[in-house]
C-alpha positions as CSV (number, residue, x, y, z in Angstrom):
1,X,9.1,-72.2,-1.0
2,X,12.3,-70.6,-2.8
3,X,15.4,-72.3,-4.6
4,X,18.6,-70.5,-3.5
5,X,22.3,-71.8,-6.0
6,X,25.8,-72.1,-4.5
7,X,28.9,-72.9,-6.5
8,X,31.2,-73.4,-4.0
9,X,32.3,-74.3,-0.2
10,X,32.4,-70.8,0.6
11,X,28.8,-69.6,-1.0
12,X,26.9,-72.5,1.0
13,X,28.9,-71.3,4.0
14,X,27.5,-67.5,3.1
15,X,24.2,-68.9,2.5
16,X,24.4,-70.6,5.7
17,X,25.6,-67.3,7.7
18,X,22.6,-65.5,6.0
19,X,20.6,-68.3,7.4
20,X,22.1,-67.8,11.0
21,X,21.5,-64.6,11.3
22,X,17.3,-64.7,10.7
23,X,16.9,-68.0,12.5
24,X,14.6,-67.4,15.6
25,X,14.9,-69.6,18.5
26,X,12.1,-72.6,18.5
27,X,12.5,-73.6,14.8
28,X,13.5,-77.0,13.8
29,X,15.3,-77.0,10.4
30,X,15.3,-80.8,8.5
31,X,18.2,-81.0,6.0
32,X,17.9,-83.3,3.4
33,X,20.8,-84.1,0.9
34,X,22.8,-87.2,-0.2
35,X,25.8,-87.9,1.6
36,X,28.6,-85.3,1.0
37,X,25.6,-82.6,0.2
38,X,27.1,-80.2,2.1
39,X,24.6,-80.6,5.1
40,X,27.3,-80.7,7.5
41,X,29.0,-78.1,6.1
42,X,25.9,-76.2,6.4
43,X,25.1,-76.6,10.3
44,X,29.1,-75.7,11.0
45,X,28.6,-72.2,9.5
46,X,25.4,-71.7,11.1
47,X,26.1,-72.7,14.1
48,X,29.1,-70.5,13.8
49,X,26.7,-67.4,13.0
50,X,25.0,-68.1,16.5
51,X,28.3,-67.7,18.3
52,X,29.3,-71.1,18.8
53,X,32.9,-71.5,19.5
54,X,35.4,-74.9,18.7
55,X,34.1,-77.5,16.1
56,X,31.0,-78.5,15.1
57,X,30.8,-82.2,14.0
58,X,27.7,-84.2,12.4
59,X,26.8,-86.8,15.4
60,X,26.7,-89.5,12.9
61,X,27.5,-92.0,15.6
62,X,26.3,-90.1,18.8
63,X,23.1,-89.3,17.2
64,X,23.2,-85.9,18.5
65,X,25.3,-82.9,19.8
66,X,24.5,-79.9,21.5
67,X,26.6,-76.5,21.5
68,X,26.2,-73.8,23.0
69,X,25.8,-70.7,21.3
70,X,23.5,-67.3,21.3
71,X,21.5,-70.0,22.0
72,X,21.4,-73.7,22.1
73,X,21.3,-75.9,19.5
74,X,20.4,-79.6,18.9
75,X,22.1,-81.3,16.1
76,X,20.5,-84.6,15.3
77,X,21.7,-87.3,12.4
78,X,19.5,-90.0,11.7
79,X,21.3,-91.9,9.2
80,X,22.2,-94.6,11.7
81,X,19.0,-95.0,12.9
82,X,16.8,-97.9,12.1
83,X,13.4,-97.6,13.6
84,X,11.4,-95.3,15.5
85,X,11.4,-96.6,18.2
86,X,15.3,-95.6,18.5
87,X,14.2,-91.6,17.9
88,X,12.3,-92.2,21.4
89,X,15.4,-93.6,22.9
90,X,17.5,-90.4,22.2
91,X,15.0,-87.7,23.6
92,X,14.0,-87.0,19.8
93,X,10.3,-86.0,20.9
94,X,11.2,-84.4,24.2
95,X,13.6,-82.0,21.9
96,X,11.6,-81.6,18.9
97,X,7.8,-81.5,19.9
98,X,8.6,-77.6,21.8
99,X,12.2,-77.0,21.2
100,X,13.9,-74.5,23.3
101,X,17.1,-73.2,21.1
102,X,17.4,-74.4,17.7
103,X,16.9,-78.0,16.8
104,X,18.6,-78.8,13.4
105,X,18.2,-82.8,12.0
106,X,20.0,-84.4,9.3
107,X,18.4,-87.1,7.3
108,X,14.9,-86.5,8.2
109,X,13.9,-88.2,5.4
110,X,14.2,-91.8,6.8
111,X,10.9,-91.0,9.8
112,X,8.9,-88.1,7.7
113,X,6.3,-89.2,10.2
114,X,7.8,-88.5,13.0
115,X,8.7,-85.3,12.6
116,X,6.8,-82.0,14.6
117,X,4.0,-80.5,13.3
118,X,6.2,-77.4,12.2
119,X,9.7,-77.3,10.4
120,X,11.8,-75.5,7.8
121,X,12.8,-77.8,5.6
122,X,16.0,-77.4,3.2
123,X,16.8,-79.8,0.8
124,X,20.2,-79.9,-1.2
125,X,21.2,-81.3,-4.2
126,X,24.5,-81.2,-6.6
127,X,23.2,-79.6,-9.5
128,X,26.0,-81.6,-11.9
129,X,27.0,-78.0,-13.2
130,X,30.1,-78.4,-11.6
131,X,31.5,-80.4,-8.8
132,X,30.7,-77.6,-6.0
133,X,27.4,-76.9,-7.3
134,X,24.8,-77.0,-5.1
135,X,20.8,-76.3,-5.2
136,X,19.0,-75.3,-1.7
137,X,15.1,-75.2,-1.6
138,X,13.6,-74.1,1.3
139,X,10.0,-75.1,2.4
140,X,8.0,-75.2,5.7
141,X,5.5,-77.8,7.3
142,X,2.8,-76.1,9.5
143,X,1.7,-72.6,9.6
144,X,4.6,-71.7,12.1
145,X,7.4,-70.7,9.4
146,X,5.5,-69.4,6.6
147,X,6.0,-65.6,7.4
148,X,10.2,-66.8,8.3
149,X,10.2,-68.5,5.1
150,X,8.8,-65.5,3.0
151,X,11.5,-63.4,5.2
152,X,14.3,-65.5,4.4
153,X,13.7,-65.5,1.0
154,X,14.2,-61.6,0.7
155,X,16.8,-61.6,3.0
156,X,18.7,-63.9,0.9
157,X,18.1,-62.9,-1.9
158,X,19.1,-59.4,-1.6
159,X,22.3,-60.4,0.5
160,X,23.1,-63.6,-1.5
């Protein structure tokens, strides 16, 4: 786990970019925040990083969008959502359980349970310093992203 600090629109879109260019195809990456975190903001740079062209929108009412990048990636939001039973309706499992691409899902927090097995987790909270500040810890579930987290970390900390 690490804790990374951005002060403003443009750092978390840096920190994002830094992000985009280590992500490997096959990782699922939960971001948790408040509303106006800056999750959004977040999956539009990295998504730019992986060569996705035209604009990058949370799904919040279709649930989830595709683009097409470097490779493909599957944004979820689950804020509307209200049971599980609704995650199987969208093709949650059949995206998350071996994801081809990149699978990146807002508001994981609300089925913890029905996550995969493996995931990078980033959580983001206003730190109060200012208005723009913003504190990003990064975790993974599972044995899968332990050596990417422990990569990331140096990575971003030297280019950060």
């Amino acid at each position: 786990m690490f804790t990374c600090m951005t002060s403003s629109p443009e750092e978390t879109v840096h920190l994002a970019e830094l992000v985009g260019q280590k992500i490997r195809e096959g990782t699922v990456l939960c971001l948790e925040g408040d509303l106006g975190a800056g999750k959004t903001l977040f999956v539009q740079s990295l998504a730019h990083t992986l060569g996705v062209e035209g604009e990058v929108t949370s799904p919040t009412f279709n649930l989830m969008n595709v683009y097409e990048g470097i490779c493909r990636i599957y944004h979820f939001d689950l804020y509307r959502l209200e049971t599980e039973e609704e995650l199987e309706d969208i093709g949650f499992y059949e995206y998350t359980e071996e994801p081809e691409g990149i699978v990146v899902i807002e508001w994981p927090d609300k089925f913890p349970e029905s996550l995969p097995e493996d995931y990078v987790k980033i959580s983001i909270e206003r730190t109060g310093e200012t208005e723009n500040s913003r504190r990003f810890m990064f975790s993974s579930a599972g044995e899968k992203n332990q050596e990417f987290i422990k990569e990331l970390e140096t990575f971003v900390h030297t280019s950060h």
